[in-house]
N, C-alpha and C positions, 0 to 999 in steps of 0.2 A: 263420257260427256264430250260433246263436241267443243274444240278451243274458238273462243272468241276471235275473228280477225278484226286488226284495225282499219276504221274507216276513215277517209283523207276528204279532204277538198277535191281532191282527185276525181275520187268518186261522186262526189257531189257534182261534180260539175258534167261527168258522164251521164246521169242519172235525168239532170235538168236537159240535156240535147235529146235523151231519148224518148221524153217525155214529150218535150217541143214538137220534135220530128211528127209523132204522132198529133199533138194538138193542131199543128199545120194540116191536117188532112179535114178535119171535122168540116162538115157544113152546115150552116142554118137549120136547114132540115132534120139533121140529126141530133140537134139539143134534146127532143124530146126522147128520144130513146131509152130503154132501158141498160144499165151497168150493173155488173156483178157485184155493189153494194146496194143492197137490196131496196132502201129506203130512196135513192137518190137516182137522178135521170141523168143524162150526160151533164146536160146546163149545171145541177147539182155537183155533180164529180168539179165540172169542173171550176165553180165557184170555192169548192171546197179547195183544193189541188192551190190553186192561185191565194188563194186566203190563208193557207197554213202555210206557204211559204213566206208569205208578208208576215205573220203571227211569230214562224222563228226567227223573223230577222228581227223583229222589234224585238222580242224575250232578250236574244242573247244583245243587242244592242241598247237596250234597254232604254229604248223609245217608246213614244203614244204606239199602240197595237195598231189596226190597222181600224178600219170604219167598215161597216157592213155593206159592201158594193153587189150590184148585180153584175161581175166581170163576164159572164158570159153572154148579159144584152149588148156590149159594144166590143170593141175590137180584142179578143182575150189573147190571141196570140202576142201583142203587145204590153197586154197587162201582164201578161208571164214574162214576158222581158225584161219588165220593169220587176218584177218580183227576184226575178232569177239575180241579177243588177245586187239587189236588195242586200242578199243571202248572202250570195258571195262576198260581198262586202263586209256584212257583219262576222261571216265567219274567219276572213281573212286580218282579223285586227290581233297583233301581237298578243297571247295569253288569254285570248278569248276561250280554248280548248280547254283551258286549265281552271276556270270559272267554275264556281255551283250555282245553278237557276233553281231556285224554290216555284212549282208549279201546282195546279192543284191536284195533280193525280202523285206526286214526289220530288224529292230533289233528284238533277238532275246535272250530272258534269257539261262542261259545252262539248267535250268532246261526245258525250252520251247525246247531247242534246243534236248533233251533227248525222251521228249515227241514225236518227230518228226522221229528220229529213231527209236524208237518201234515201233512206226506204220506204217512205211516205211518198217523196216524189215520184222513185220509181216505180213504185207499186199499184199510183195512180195513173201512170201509164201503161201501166198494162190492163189496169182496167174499161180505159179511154178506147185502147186497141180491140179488147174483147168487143167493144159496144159498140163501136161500128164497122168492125168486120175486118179488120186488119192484123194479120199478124202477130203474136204474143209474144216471140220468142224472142225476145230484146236483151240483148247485151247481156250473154249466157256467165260471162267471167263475173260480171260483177252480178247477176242474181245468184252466184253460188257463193259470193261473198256476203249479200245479204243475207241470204239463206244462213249460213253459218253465224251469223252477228245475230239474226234475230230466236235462233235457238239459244242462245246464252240470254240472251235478253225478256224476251217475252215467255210471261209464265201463265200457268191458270188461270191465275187473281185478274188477268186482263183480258181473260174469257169469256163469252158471253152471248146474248144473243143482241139482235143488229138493234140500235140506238140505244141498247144500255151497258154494252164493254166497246174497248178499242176491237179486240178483233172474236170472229167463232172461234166456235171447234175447229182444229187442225181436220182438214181432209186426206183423204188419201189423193197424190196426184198419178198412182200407176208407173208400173216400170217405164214406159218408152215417155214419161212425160220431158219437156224442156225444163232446165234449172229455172228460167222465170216461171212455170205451172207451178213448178212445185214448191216456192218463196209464194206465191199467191193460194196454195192449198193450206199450207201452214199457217198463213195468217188468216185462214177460216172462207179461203172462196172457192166454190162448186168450180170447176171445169168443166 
């Protein structure tokens, strides 16, 4: 069985720049596109992406959640800013990691609940990246960190198919794949 690594603020905070970088490139035009979560368009990805990182910043700070915005009809690169702002913050409060959040899918340590946002944010950049034609293969050290944290983590039970589990079927992402393919095959997306 593969050992769990620890995830940091560290990471989080790499995770949010990689993301960025790429959200910086998107245009207008390419809202409607499609992303390799099947149900959602880029505009989707990325109301989604900006909305779950206001959603863990409120859980673990234990604030009103966030309000249902359409972040990607106005300036999203700044509503990620404001998001990223958020996280960071909440995550950065003495004993926050040491917390249990009660959510509707389990409890959840903040340290677990941290671990869940790096790899949501970064995961959603790689799906940002697939969908409009940019480069995947993002920050290889820290997708073979995720990589390893999300095999300890994520099991069957949160298998499924698209809008009724968190993630598919594990794929096969092939020998010459990048560690981000293969952290994206895992969590159930086609390459």
């Amino acid at each position: 069985m593969e050992q769990q690594v620890v995830i940091g603020v560290e990471q989080l905070r790499q995770a949010f720049a990689s993301t960025r970088a790429i959200l910086e490139e998107v245009r207008r035009d390419q809202l409607g596109l499609p992303t390799p979560c099947a149900s959602w368009d880029v505009a989707a990805l990325i109301n989604h992406f900006v909305g779950s990182a206001r959603w863990a910043a409120s859980t673990v700070s234990a604030e009103d959640g966030p309000a249902e915005w359409d972040f990607a009809a106005g300036d999203f690169v700044a509503a990620y800013d404001d998001s990223i702002e958020m996280v960071l913050a909440a995550f950065g409060v003495d004993g926050v990691l040491d917390e249990e959040f009660v959510l509707p899918f389990g409890a959840y340590s903040g340290a677990r609940m941290l671990s869940l946002t790096v790899r949501e944010q970064f995961i959603h950049g790689w799906d940002l990246a697939r969908s409009i034609g940019r480069p995947a293969n993002l920050l290889p050290e820290l997708a073979t960190d995720l990589l390893s944290d999300a095999r300890v983590e994520i099991t069957d039970e949160l298998r499924g198919p698209d809008t009724v589990a968190f993630f598919g079927p594990a794929v096969d992402a092939g020998d010459d794949a990048c560690p981000a393919d293969r952290l994206a095959t895992f969590l159930g997306r086609s390459i």
